[in-house]
Structure formats: structure tokens, C-alpha cells
C-alpha positions as CSV (number, residue, x, y, z in Angstrom):
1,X,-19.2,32.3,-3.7
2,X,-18.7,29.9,-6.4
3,X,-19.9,26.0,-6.7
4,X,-18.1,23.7,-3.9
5,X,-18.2,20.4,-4.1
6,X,-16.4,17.5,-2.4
7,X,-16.9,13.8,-1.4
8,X,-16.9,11.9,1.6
9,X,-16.8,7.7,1.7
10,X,-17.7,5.5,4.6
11,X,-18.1,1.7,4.6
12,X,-19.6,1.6,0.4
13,X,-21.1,4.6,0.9
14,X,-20.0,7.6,-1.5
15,X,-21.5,10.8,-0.7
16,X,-20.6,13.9,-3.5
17,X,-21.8,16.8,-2.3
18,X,-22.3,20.7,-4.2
19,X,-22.1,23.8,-1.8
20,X,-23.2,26.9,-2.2
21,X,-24.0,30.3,-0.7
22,X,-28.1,29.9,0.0
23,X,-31.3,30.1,2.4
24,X,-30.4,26.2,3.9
25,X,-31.9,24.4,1.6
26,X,-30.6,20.3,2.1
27,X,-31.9,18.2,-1.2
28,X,-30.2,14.3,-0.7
29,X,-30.5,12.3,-3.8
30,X,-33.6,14.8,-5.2
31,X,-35.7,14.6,-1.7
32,X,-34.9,16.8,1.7
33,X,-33.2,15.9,4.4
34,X,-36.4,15.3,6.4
35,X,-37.8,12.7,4.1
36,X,-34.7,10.9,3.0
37,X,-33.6,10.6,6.9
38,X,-36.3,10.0,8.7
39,X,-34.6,9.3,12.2
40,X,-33.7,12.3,14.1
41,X,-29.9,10.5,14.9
42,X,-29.3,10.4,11.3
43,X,-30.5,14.2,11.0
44,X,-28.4,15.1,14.1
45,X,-25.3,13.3,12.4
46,X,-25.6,15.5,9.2
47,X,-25.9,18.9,10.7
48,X,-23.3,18.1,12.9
49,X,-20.3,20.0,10.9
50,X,-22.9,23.0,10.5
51,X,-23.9,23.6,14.4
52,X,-19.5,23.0,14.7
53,X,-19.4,26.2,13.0
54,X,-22.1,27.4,13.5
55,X,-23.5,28.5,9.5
56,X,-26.9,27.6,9.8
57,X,-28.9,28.7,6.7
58,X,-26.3,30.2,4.8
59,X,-25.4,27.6,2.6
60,X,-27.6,25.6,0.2
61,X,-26.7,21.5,0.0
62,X,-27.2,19.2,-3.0
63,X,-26.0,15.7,-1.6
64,X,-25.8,12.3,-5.0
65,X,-25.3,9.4,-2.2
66,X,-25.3,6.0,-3.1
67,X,-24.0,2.5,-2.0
68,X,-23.9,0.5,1.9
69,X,-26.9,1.9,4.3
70,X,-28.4,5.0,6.4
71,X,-25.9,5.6,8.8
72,X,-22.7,4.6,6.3
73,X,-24.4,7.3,4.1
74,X,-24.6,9.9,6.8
75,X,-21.9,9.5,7.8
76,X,-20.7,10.0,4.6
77,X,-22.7,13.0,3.9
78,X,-21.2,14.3,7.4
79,X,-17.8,13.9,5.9
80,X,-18.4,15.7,2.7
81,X,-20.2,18.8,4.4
82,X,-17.0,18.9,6.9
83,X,-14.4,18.6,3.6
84,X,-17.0,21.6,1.9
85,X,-16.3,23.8,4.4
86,X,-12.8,23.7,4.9
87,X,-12.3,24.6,1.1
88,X,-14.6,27.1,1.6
89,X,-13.1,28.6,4.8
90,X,-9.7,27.5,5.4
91,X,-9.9,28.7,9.2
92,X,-12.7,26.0,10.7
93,X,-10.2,23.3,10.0
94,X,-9.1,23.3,13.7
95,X,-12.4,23.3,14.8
96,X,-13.6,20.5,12.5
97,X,-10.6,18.4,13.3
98,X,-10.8,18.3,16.8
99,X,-14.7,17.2,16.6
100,X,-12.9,14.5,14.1
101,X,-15.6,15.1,11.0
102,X,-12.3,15.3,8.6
103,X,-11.1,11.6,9.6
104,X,-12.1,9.2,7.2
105,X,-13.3,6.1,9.1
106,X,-11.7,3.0,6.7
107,X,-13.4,0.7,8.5
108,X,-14.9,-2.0,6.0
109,X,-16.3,-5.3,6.4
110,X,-13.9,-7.6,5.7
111,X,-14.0,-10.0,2.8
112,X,-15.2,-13.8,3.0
113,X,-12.1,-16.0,2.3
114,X,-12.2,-19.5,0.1
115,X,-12.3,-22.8,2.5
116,X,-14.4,-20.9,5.2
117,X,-18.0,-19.9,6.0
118,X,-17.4,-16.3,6.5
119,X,-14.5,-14.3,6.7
120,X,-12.6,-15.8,9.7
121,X,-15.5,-18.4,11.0
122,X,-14.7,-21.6,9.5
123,X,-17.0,-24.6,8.7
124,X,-18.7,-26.5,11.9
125,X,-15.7,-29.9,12.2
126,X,-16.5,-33.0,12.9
127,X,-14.4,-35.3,15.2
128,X,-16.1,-39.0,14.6
């Protein structure tokens, strides 16, 4: 099996990930998983595509993620690893798709407009 690679977005977060035939190995942004997530949710939410499938240890993962915070970023990662495998095997589509790890969540904080405090809370009025 060649070099995969795909990316996955959530929030700012951009996660490009490389896939290939391996022992399990998971290296995010040079460290592994372990020390680069440190809570076991965050952990849980990465792996979830690979216990979907069940593949443990047969692929390696080299994850560049950058931008927003932990869980955008896993998230992220989560996305990638689910995109990864369905150009790898086009047959755990369905079973990604119903667990939902190939929808891309848009949601993004929305911007602060001119004339207002944040974006929809506007500045404290005054009567008299």
C-alpha cells in the first residue's frame, strides 16, 4: 500500500494526515498520540474511525495539525483518519457514514460585526 493522505477541518483547526500500511504507530505534529492528547476523551475521539472498522495496528499515522484548540483538532484528526480510510478501502464508507465521521461539522464562531460588542450582543444603552 502506497502513501494516503487526506485532511480533515473543524472550527480553524486543519488536520493533514499521511497513512500507511504499519505496526500502529500515531506521531501528531512530531510527538504521539499519548503526549500530544493527554485526556483520554480526546484519545477516545481519535481512535474512534479505527475501533469503527476495526484496523487496529495495521496502519501507521503521521498527523501536521494546526490552528483553533484540542478538541477542534481532534476532531479534525478524527475526520482525516475517517477520509484515509475510505480512499484506502472504498467498502467502510457505509459504516463510517452512519457513525457520521465523514460529515464535516461547519460550525464556526461567528464574526464580531462593526457598531456592536460581540457578534450579535450590542453595547449596554442608556435611557436617561
Amino acid at each position: 500500500m502506497e502513501l494516503i493522505n487526506s485532511v480533515g477541518r473543524r472550527k480553524t483547526s486543519v488536520a493533514r494526515l499521511y497513512m500507511k500500511s504499519g505496526k500502529g504507530v500515531f506521531k501528531i505534529n512530531e510527538l504521539d498520540l499519548e503526549k500530544y492528547f493527554t485526556s483520554e476523551l480526546l484519545q477516545l475521539i481519535i481512535k474512534q474511525p479505527i475501533e469503527a472498522i476495526d484496523v487496529k495496528e495495521k496502519f501507521d499515522f503521521k498527523v501536521n495539525v494546526f490552528g483553533g484548540g484540542l478538541k477542534g483538532q481532534a476532531e479534525a484528526i478524527r475526520l482525516a483518519i475517517s477520509r484515509a480510510f475510505v480512499k484506502n478501502d472504498e467498502e467502510t464508507r457505509p459504516i463510517l457514514k452512519k457513525a457520521g465521521f465523514l460529515t464535516r461539522d461547519s460550525r464556526m464562531v461567528e464574526r464580531k460585526k462593526y457598531g456592536r460588542r460581540k457578534a450579535r450582543r450590542a453595547f449596554q444603552w442608556v435611557k436617561r
